[in-house]
C-alpha positions as CSV (number, residue, x, y, z in Angstrom):
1,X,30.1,-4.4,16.9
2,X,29.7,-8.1,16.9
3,X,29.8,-8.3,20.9
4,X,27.3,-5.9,21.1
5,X,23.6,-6.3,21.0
6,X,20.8,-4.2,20.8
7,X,18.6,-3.4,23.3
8,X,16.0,-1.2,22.8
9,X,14.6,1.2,20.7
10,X,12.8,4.1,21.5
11,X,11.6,7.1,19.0
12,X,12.0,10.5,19.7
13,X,8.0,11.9,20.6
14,X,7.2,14.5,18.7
15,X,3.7,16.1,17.8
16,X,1.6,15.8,15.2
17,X,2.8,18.0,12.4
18,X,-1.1,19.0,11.5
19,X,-3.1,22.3,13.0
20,X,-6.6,22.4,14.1
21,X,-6.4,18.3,15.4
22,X,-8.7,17.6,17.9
23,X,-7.4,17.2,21.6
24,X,-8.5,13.5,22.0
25,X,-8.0,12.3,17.9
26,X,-7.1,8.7,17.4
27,X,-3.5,8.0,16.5
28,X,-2.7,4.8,14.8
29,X,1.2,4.4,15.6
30,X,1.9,1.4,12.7
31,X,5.2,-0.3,13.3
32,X,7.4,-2.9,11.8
33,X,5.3,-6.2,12.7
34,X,1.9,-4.6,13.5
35,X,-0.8,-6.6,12.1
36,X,-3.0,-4.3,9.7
37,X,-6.2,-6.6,10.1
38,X,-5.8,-5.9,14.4
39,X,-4.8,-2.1,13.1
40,X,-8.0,-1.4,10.6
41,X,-10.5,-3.5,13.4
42,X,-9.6,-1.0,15.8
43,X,-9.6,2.2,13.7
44,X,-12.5,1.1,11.4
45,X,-14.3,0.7,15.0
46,X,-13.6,3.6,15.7
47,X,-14.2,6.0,12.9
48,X,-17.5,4.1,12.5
49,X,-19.2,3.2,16.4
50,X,-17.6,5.9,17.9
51,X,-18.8,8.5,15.3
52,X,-15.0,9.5,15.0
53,X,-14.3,12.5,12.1
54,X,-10.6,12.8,11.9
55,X,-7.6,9.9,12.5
56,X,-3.7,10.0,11.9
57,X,-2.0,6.6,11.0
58,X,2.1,7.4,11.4
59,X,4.6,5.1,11.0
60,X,8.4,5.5,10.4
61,X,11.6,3.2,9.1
62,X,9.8,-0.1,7.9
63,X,6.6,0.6,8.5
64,X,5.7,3.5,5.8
65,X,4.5,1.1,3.5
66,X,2.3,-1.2,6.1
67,X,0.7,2.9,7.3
68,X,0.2,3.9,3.3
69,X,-1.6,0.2,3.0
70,X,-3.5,1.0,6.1
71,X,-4.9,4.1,4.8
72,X,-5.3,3.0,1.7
73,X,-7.9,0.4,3.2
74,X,-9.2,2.8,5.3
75,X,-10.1,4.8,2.4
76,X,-12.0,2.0,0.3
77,X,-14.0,0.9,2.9
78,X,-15.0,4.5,4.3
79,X,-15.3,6.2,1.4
80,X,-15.1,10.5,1.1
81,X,-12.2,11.0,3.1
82,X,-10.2,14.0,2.9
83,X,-6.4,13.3,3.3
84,X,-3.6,14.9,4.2
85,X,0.2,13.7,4.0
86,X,2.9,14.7,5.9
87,X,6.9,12.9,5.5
88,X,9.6,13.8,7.5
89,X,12.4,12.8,9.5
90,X,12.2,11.0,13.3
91,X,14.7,10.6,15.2
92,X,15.5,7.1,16.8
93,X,17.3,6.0,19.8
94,X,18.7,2.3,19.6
95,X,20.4,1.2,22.9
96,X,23.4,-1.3,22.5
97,X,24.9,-3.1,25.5
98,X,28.2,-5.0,25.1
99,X,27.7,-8.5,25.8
100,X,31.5,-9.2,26.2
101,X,33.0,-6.2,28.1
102,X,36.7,-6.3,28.5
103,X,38.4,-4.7,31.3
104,X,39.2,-1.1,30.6
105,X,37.8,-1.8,27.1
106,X,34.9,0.4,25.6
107,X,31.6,1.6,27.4
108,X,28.8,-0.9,28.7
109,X,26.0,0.7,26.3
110,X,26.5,3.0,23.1
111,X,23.2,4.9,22.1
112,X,23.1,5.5,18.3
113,X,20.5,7.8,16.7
114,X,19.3,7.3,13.5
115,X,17.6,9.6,11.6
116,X,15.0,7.7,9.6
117,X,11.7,8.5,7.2
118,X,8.8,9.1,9.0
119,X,5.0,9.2,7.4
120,X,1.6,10.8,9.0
121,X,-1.2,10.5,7.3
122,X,-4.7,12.4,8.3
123,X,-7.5,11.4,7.3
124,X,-10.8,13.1,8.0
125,X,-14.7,13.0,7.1
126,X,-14.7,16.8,7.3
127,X,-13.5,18.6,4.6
128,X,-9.8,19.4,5.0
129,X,-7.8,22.8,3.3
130,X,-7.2,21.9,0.4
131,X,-4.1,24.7,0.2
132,X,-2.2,22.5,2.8
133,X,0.8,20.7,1.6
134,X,0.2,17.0,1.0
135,X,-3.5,17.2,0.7
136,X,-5.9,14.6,-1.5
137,X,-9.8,15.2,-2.3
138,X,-11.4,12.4,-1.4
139,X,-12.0,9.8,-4.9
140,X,-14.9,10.1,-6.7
141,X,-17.4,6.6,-5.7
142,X,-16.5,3.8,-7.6
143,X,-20.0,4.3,-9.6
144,X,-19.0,8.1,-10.4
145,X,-16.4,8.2,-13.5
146,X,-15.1,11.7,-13.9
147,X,-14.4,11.1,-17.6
148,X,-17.7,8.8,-18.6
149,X,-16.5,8.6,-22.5
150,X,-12.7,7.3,-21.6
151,X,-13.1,5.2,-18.6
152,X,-16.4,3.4,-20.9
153,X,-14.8,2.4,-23.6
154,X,-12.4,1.1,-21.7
155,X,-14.1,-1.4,-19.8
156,X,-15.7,-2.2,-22.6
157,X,-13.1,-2.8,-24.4
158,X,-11.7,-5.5,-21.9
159,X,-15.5,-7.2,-21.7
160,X,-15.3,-8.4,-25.4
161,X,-11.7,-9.4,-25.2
162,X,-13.3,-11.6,-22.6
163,X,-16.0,-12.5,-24.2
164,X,-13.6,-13.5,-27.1
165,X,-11.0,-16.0,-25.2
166,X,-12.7,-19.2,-24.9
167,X,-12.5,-20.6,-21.2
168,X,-12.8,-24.4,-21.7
169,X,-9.5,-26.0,-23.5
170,X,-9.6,-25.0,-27.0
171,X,-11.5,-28.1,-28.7
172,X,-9.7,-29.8,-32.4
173,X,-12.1,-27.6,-34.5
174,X,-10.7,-24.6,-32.8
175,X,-7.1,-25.5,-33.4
176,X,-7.8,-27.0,-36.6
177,X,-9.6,-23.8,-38.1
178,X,-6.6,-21.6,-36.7
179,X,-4.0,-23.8,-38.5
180,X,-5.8,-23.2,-41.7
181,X,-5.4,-20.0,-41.4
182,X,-1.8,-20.1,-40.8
183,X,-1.2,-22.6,-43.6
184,X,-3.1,-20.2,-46.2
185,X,-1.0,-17.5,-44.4
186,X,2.2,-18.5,-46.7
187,X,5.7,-20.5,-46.5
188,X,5.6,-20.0,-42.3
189,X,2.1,-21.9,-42.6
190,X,4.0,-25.1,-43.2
191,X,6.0,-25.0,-40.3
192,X,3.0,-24.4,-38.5
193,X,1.8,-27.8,-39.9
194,X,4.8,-29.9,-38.3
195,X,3.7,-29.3,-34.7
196,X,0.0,-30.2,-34.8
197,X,0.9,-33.4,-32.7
198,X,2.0,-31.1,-30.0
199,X,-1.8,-30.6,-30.0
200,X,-3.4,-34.1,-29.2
């Protein structure tokens, strides 16, 4: 394979695997070195000038992950969007030419198809079924907790933990006052002791 090199690429077309799409909805087709602040300009325009309900990101091989990070966005900024998810397999067609043909040695081109993991993801102001395979409410606004006691205590919970840890360098007193407590702490206190010129 070394003499050969490849070509093109081209992916097998196939339609969208949702029912009831609109004729003229947006497809965002995300591939390996799209850029997702040119991909979310051009869908955020147009889910929000053109009045857009519905859009599909889709993305295969590499690019699952850039189209899940891509929706994901989408979702933050819009806000109540119904989603639906759909994997499967696409088929691809790379093209590989022999760069150093020998006489009566192999063909010019081999084609190879690869079958490779394919995502499409709908996402739509208008409520979705929520019976179809792959579907996702939209999540509740960030100001909205569904469980008000839990989610509270935990935040919280991580305020006074904050409010605790000191944010300048911890002055002498501090480290001074915590070494007395070690030292009154037992036998281990005295090894404590030993490093306080680490400290200065």
């Amino acid at each position: 394979m070394e003499n050969f090199r490849k070509v093109r690429t081209s992916e097998e077309e196939s339609p969208l695997p949702f029912s009831d799409l609109p004729p003229d909805v947006v497809e965002m087709k995300v591939k390996e070195g799209s850029k997702i602040r040119n991909l979310m300009n051009y869908a955020m325009a147009q889910m929000e000038l053109k009045g857009r309900r519905q859009i599909v990101f889709s993305g295969c091989g590499r690019a699952v992950t850039k189209t899940i990070t891509c929706v994901e966005i989408m979702k933050r900024k819009l806000g109540g969007l119904h989603q639906v998810t759909k994997v499967r397999y696409k088929t691809l067609l790379e093209v590989w030419e022999n760069q150093d043909p020998l006489p009566g040695g192999p063909a010019q081109n081999l084609t190879v198809h690869k079958n490779v993991p394919s995502i499409c993801i709908l996402l739509s102001r208008d409520p979705l079924d929520p019976n179809e395979t792959g579907y996702q409410p939209p999540e509740p606004p960030a100001g909205l907790q569904t469980q008000p006691g839990e989610a509270g205590e935990d935040t919280s919970g991580s305020s006074t933990k904050g409010l605790k840890r000191p944010l300048p360098p911890p002055s002498e007193e501090l480290l001074t006052k915590k070494l007395q407590v070690q030292v009154a702490g037992g036998p281990r206190g005295t090894g404590t002791t030993d490093h306080q010129p680490d400290h200065h």
